[in-house]
C-alpha positions as CSV (number, residue, x, y, z in Angstrom):
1,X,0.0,0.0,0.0
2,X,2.6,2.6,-1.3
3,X,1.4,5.9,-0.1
4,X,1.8,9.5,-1.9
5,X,4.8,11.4,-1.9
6,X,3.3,15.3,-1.7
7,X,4.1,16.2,2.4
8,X,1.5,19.1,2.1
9,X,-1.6,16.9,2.1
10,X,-1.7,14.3,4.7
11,X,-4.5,12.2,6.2
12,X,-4.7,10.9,9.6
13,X,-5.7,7.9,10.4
14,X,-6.8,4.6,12.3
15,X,-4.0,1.8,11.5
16,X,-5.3,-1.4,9.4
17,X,-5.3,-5.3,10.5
18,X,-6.1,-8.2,8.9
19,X,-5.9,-7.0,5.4
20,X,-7.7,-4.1,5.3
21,X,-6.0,-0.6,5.3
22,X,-7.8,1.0,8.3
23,X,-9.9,-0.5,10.8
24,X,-12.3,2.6,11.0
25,X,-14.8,3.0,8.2
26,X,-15.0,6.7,8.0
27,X,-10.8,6.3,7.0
28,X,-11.2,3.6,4.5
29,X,-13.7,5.7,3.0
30,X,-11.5,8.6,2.7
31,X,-8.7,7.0,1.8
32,X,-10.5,5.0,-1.1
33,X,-11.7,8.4,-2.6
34,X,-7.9,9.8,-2.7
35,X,-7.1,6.4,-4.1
36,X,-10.1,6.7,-6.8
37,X,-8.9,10.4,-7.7
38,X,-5.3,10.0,-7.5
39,X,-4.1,12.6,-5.2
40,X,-0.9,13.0,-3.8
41,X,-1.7,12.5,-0.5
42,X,0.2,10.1,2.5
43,X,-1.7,8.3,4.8
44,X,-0.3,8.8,8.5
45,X,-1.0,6.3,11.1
46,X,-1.6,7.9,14.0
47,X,-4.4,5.9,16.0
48,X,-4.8,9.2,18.3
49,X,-7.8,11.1,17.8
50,X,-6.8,13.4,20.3
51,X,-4.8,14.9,17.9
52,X,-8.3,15.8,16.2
53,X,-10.3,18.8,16.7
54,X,-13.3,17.2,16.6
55,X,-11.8,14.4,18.3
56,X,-12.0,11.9,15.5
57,X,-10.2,10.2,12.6
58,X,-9.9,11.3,9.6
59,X,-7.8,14.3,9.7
60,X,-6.7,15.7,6.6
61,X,-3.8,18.2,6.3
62,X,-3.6,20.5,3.6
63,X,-1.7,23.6,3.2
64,X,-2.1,24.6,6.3
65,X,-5.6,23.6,6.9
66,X,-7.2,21.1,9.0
67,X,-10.6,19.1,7.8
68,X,-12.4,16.4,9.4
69,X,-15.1,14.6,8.7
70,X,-16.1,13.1,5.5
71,X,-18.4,15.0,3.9
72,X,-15.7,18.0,4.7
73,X,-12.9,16.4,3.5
74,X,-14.8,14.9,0.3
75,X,-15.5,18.9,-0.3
76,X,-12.5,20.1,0.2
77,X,-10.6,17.5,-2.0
78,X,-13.3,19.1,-4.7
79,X,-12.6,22.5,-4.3
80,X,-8.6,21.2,-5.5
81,X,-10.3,19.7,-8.5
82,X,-9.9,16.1,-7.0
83,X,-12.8,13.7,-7.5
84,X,-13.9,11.5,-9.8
85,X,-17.8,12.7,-9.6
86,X,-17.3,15.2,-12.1
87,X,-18.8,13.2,-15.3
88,X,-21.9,12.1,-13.1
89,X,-25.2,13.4,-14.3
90,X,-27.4,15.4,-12.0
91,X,-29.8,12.2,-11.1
92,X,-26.7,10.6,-10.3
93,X,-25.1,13.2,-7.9
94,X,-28.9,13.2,-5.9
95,X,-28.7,9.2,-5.9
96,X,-25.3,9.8,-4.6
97,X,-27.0,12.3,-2.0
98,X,-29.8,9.9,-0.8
99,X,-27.8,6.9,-0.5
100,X,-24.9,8.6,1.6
101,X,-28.5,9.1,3.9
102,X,-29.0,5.6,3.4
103,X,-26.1,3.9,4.8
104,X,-25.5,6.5,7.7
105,X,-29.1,6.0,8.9
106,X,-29.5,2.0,8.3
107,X,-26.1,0.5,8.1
108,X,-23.9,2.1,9.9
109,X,-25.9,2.1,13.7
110,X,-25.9,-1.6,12.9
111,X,-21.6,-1.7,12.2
112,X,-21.5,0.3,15.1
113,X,-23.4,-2.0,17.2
114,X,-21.8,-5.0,16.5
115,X,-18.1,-3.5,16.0
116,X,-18.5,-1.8,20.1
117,X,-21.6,-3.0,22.0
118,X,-22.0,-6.9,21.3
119,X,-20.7,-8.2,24.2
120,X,-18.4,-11.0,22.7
121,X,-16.7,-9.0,19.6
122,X,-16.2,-6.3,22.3
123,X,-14.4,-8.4,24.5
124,X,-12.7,-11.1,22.3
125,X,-11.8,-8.5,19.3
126,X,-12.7,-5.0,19.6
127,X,-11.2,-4.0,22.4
128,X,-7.9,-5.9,22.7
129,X,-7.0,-4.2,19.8
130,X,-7.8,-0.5,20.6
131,X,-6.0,-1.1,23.7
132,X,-2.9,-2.3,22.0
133,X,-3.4,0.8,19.6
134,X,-3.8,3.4,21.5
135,X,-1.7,5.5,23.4
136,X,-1.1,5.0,27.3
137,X,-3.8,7.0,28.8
138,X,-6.6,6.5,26.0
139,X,-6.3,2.9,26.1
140,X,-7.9,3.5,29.5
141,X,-10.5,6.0,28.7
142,X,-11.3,5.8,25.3
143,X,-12.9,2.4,24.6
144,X,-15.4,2.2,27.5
145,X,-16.5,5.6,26.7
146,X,-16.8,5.1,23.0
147,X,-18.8,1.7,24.0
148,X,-21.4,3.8,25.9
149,X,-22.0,6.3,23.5
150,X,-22.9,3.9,20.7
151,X,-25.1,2.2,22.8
152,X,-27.0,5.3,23.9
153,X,-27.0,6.6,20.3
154,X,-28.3,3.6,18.9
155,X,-31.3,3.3,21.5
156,X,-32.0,6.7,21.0
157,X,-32.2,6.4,17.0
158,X,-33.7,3.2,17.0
159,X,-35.3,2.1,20.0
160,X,-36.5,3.5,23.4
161,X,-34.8,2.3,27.2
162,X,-37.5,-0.2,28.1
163,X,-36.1,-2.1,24.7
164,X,-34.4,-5.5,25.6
165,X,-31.0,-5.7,24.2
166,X,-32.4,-8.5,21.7
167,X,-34.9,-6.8,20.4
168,X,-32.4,-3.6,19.3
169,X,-29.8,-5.9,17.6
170,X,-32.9,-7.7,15.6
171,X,-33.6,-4.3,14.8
172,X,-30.2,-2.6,14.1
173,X,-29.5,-5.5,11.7
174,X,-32.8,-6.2,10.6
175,X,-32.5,-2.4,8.9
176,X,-29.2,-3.3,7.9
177,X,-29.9,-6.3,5.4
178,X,-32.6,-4.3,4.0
179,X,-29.9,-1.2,3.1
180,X,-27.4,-3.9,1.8
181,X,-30.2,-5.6,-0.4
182,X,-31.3,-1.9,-1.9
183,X,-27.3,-0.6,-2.6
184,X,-27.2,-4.6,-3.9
185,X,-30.4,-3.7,-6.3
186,X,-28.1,-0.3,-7.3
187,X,-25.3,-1.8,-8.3
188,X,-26.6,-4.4,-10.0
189,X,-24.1,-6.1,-12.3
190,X,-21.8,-3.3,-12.9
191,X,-18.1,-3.0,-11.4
192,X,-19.0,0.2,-9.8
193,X,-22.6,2.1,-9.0
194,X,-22.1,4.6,-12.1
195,X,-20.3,2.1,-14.7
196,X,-16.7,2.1,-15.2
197,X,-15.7,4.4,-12.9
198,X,-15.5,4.3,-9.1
199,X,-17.1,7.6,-7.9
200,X,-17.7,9.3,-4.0
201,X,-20.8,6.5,-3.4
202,X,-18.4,3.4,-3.9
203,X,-15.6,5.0,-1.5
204,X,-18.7,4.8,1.4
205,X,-19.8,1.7,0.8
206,X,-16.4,0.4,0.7
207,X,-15.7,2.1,3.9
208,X,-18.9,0.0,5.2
209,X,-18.9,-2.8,4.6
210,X,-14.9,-4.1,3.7
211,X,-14.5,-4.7,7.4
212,X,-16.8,-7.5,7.2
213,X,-14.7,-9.0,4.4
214,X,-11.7,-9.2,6.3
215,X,-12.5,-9.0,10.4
216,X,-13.0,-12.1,12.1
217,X,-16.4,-11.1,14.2
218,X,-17.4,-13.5,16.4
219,X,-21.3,-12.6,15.2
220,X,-21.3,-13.4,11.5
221,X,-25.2,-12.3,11.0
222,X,-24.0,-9.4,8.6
223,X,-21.1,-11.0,7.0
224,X,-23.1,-13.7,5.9
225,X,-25.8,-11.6,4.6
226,X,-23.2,-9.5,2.1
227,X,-21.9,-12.9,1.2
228,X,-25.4,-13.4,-0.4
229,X,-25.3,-9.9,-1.7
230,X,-22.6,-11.6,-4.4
231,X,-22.1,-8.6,-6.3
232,X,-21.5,-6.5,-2.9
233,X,-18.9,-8.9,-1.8
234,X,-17.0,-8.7,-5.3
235,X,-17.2,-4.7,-5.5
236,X,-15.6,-4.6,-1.8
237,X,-12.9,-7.2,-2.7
238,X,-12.7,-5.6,-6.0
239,X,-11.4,-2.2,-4.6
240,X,-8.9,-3.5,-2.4
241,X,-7.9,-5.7,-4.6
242,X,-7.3,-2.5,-6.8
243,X,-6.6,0.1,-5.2
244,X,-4.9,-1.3,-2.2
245,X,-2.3,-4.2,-3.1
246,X,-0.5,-5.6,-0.3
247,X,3.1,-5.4,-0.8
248,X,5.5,-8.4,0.2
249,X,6.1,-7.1,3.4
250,X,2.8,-5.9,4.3
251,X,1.7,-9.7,3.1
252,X,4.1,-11.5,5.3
253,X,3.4,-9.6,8.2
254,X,-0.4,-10.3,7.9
255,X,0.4,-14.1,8.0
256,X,2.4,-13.8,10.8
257,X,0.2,-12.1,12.8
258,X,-2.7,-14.4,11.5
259,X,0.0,-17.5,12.6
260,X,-0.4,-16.2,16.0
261,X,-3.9,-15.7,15.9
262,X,-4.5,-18.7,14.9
263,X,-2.8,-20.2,17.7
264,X,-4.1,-18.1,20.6
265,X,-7.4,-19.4,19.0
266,X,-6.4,-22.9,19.4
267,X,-5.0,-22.7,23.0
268,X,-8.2,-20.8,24.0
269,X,-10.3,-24.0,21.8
270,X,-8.3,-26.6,23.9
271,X,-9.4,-25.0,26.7
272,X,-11.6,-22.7,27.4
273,X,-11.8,-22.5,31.1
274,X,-8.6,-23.1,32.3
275,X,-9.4,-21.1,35.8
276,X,-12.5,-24.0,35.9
277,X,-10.9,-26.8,35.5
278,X,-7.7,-26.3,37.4
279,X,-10.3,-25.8,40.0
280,X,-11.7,-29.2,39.7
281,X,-8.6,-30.9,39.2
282,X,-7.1,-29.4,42.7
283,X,-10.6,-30.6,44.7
284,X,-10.3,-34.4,42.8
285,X,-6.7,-34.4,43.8
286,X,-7.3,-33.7,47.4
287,X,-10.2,-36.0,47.4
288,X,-8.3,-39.1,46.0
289,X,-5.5,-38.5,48.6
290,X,-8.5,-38.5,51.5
291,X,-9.3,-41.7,50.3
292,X,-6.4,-43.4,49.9
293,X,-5.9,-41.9,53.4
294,X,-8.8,-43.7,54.8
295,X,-8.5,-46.5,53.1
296,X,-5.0,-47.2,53.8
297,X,-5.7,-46.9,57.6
298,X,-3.7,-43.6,57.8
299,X,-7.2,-41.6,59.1
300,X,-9.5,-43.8,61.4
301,X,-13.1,-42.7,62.1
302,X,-14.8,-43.4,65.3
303,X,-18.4,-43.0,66.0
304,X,-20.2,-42.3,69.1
305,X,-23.7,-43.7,69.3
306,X,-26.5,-44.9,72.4
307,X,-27.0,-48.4,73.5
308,X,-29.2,-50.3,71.8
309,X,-32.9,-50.5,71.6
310,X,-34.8,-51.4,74.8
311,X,-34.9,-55.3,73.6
312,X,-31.3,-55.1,74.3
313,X,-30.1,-55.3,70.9
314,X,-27.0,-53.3,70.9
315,X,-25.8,-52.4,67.2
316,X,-22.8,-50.1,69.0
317,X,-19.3,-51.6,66.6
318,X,-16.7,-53.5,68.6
319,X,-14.2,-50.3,68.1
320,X,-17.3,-48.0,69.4
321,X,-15.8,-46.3,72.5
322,X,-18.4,-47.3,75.7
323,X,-18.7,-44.7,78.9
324,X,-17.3,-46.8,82.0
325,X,-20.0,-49.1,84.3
326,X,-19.1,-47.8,87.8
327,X,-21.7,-50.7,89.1
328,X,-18.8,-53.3,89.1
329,X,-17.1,-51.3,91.8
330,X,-19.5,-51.7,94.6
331,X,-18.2,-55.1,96.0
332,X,-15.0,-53.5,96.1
333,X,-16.4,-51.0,98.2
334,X,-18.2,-53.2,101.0
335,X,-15.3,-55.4,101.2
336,X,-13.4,-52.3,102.2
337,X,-15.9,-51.1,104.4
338,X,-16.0,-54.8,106.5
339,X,-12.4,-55.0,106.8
340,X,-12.9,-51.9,108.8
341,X,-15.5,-52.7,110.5
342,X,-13.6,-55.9,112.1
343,X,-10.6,-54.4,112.8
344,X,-12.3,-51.6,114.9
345,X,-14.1,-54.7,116.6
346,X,-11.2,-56.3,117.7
347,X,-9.4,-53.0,119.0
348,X,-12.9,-52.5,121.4
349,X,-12.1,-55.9,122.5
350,X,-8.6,-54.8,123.7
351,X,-9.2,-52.4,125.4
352,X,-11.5,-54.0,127.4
């Protein structure tokens, strides 16, 4: 992905993973137009939207001016007499319009959704790799905070508070399908939505939806509805295919990291609870060595229990320790007690 070599325009951006040039649709968008239109631009990696004023990625630098957003920067990449929407009718540059619409209102609340709030993808793939991203004291701010505000966002836009949180996803991709079937209706079998010739409209759904080409999400409810959408699935792999080549280095260092991946997965397949189980394996430990204990003779067990029944049916075990019968020491005592009584006979008898 060679970049442009003019240092007065530069775009700021969110890096790229797993074969895809940025991880943030709003930058692949951008950076597919200035592909599209050729300009001299270089893509800086920054992954620090503090560094925005608005406090987001894209950033584009251009003599001395600083645009974000994408509408901004598509209009301001215009005004330079870079584009390739020049040659589009006026029908066209309205479909363009109402379509933009489309996609921010029904698809992208859904991307959102599944890319920060889904519990699982958030968890497992989302945000191990912000943290690793960002810098030091956004990787502890930044991903919680842009977790809750996508959540709110989307239950204000599509739902209400009392919703469950099944009933918004059904909803948030329910809407989603239906925007991916339409834009799949539009592009019918052409390489691009206007004929030959990619245009502002295939840089945004690009910027969609080539995340769910590449990204391994754990929910695969919208990846496997573009996969039906055949033509959809060949116009996003079409573009990168295009317009951003991996070079050798860039390709070896995907596999590698997908190497690695691939064997975190495994460990984590073999086993999944390794807290769990090393759990159980300590208790059956020390409850085979109890045994072997008792049965070995090492640990002897006594129990107490009354005499028997009133029959006189004792079922107390021969080793069952018995409180002492002081009744067999009575003869003892009267013995004593005549022995004494003689002798203090026979000493009367002295005396007299």
């Amino acid at each position: 992905m060679a970049d442009g070599d003019n240092a007065n325009m530069q775009l700021r951006i969110w890096d790229g993973d797993w074969g895809i040039p940025s991880v943030d649709h709003k930058c692949l968008s951008v950076m597919a137009y200035c592909r599209f239109s050729t300009v001299p631009i270089k893509f800086v990696k920054t992954n620090n939207p503090w560094r925005s004023p608005s406090g987001e990625l894209p950033v584009l630098d251009s003599d001395g001016k600083t645009v974000t957003g994408v509408s901004h920067i598509f209009s301001c990449l215009r005004k330079q007499r870079w584009g390739t929407d020049y040659s589009l009718t006026g029908r066209q540059s309205a479909d363009i319009l109402a379509f933009a619409a489309l996609i921010e209102d029904k698809l992208m609340p859904a991307l959102d959704y599944m890319w920060w709030v889904e519990t699982k993808t958030y968890v497992d793939l989302t945000r191990p790799w912000y943290v690793k991203a960002l810098p030091f004291l956004l990787k502890l701010y930044l991903p919680s905070a842009r977790q809750r505000a996508t959540e709110n966002r989307a239950r204000f836009c599509k739902g209400h508070e009392l919703m469950s949180d099944t009933d918004l996803e059904n909803k948030l991709y329910k809407e989603a399908k239906e925007c991916m079937n339409l834009l799949s209706i539009k592009l019918g079998e052409n390489n691009y939505f206007f004929g030959s010739t990619p245009s502002s409209l295939d840089a945004l759904v690009f910027g969609a939806l080539a995340p769910l080409l590449k990204v391994p999400f754990p929910v695969t409810i919208l990846r496997n509805h573009l996969k039906g959408c055949t033509n959809l699935w060949n116009h996003c792999q079409r573009i990168l295919d295009n317009y951003f080549p991996l070079s050798p280095e860039e390709a070896d260092t995907l596999r590698k990291k997908n190497d690695e991946r691939s064997k975190q997965t495994e460990v984590l397949t073999e086993f999944p609870h390794k807290k769990r189980n090393m759990f159980i394996a300590g208790v059956i430990a020390v409850a085979a060595m109890i045994s072997y204990a008792l049965l070995s003779g090492l640990i002897e067990i006594e129990v107490l229990t009354d005499d028997g029944d009133e029959d006189g049916d004792s079922s107390v075990n021969e080793s069952t320790t018995r409180p002492p019968d002081f009744n067999q020491f009575d003869g003892l005592f009267e013995n004593e007690d005549d022995a004494e009584q003689e002798e203090g006979d026979e000493q009367y008898d002295r005396e007299d």
